[in-house]
N, C-alpha and C positions, 0 to 999 in steps of 0.2 A: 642381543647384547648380553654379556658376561654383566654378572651382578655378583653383589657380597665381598667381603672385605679383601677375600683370598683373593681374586681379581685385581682388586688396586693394587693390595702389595705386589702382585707380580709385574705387575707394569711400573710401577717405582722400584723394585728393585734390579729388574733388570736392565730399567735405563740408568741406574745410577752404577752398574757393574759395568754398561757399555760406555758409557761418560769415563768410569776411570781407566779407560785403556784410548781413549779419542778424543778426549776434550782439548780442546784449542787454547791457546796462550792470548789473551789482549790486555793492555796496562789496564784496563775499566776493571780488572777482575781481580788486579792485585792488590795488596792489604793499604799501599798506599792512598792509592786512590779510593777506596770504600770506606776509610778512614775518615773524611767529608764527602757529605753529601752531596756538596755543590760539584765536586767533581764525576760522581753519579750522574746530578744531574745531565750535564754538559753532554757526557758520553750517551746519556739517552738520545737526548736531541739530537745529538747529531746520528744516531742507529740508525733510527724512525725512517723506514724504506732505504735504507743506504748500505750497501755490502759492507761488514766489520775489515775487511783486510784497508779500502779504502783510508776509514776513517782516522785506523792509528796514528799517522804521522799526523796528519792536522789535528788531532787532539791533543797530543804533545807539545803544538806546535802553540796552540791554542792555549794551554795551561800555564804555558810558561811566558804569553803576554798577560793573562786574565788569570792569575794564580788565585783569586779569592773571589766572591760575589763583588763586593766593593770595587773592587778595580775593574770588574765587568759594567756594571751599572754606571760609574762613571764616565764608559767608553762611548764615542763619536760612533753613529754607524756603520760606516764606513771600516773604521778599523775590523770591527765585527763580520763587515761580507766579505772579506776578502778572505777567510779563511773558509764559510760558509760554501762563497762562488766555488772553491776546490771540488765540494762534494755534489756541485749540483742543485744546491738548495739554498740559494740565499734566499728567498722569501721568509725563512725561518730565522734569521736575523733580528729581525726588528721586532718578531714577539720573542725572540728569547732575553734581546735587554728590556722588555717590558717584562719578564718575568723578574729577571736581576734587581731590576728597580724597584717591585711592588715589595719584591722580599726585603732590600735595607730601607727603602722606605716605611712598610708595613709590616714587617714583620721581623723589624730589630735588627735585619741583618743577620737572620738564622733563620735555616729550610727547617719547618716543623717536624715534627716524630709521625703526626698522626695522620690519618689518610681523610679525614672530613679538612682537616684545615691545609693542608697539599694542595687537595682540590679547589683552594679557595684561592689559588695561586694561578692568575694568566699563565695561559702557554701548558699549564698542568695538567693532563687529564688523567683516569683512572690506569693507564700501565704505565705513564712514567712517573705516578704515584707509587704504585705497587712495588713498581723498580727499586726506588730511593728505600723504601721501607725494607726490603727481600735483603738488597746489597748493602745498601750504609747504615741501616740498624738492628740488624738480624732478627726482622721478623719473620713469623710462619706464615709466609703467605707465599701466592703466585702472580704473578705478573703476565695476564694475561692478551696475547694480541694473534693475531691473524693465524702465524704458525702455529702457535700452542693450541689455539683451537681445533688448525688441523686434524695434528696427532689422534685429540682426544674425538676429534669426530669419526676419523676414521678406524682405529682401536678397539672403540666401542661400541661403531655401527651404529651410528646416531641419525636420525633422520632430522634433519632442519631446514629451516628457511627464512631466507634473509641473513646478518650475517652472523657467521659462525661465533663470534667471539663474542658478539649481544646476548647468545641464543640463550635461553632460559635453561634449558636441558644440558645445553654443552659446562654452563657454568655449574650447574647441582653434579656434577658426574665429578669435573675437575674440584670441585669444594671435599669432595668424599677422598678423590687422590691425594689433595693434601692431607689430609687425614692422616693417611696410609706411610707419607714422608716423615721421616726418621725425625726430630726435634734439633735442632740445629746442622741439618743438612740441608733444610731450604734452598738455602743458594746453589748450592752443587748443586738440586734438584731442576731450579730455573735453568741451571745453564746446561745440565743434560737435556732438557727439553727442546731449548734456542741449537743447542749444538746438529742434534738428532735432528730436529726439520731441516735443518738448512742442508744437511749433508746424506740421509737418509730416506726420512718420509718428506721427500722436498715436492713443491705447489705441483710440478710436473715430471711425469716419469720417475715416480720416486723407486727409489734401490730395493725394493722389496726382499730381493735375495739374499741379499747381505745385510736384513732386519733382524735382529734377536729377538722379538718379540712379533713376529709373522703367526709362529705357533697356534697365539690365543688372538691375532690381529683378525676382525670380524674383515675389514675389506680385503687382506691377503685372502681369505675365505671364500670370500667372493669373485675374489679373480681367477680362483684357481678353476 
């Protein structure tokens, strides 16, 4: 594994030189919507396993029945699966108006800044904690899940076990990467990452050849 700072930066900045020539357009990404949180939210939920081309329209579709928490949480369930059903995932329904609920019930009717009380939100966990904080309040952080792990396992030549995005190793490697990301480039940072797995170093058969960072890639290394 490549170690020292020169490392990260190379890996942050050459995905964020690759991101600005490939990054992908979704309304989750524009100033509107990261403007509230709660529409962060929404758009996580509905991400979570589900291909982004999918989800656009029903999220649109979604915002303009359920434009605020409150008009969420005061919704029938039913109103709720039927946009849900579209993507494949209505189970995820019924905790997401228990998240809507706990938040204007407990929590005043505003998603918090900080990521202990996020957590303390049904339906919350720690990436689409990290999400809401990255995108709706520009912090320095990373929002870490399956792909992200990917990257940094395979980049780095990481050995683990069990999963990748728990893994103690994979997280101290990605803590240092941030590091290395620019101070209010965060977000571009996240969504060079989401972009680049999902289209480059993707679960199977990934584009190797057409990597910008094969070079110092310890598994391109390996395959060759």
């Amino acid at each position: 594994m490549e170690s020292g700072c020169a490392s990260y930066s190379v890996f942050v900045n050459k995905l964020l030189e690759w991101w600005s020539k490939n990054q992908k357009k979704y309304p989750w990404r524009e100033e509107w919507a990261r403007a509230d949180p709660y529409r962060i939210l929404i758009a996580e939920t509905m991400l979570q396993r589900t291909r982004a081309e999918q989800v656009v329209s029903v999220y649109m579709d979604f915002l303009r029945e359920f434009p605020t928490v409150q008009s969420l949480a005061s919704a029938e369930l039913e109103r709720v699966e039927k946009y849900f059903r579209k993507l494949g995932i209505t189970y995820r329904s019924a905790r997401l108006l228990e998240t809507a609920r706990y938040i204007v019930e407990k929590a005043g009717g505003r998603i918090p800044r900080s990521r202990e009380e996020l957590l303390e939100i049904p339906g919350v966990g720690e990436y689409v904690a990290d999400a809401i904080r990255v995108f709706a309040f520009g912090e320095h952080a990373l929002a870490i899940d399956a792909n992200v792990a990917r990257v940094a396992v395979r980049y780095f030549g990481l050995e683990i076990r069990g999963e990748a995005r728990r893994d103690p190793q994979v997280r101290k490697v990605l803590a240092a990467v941030l590091e290395a990301v620019p101070r209010g480039r965060a977000a571009e940072f996240n969504w060079a990452l989401i972009d680049f797995a999902a289209s480059v170093c993707t679960s199977r058969n990934p584009e190797c050849g057409k990597c910008p960072l094969r070079e110092s890639c310890a598994y391109f290394k390996n395959r060759a």
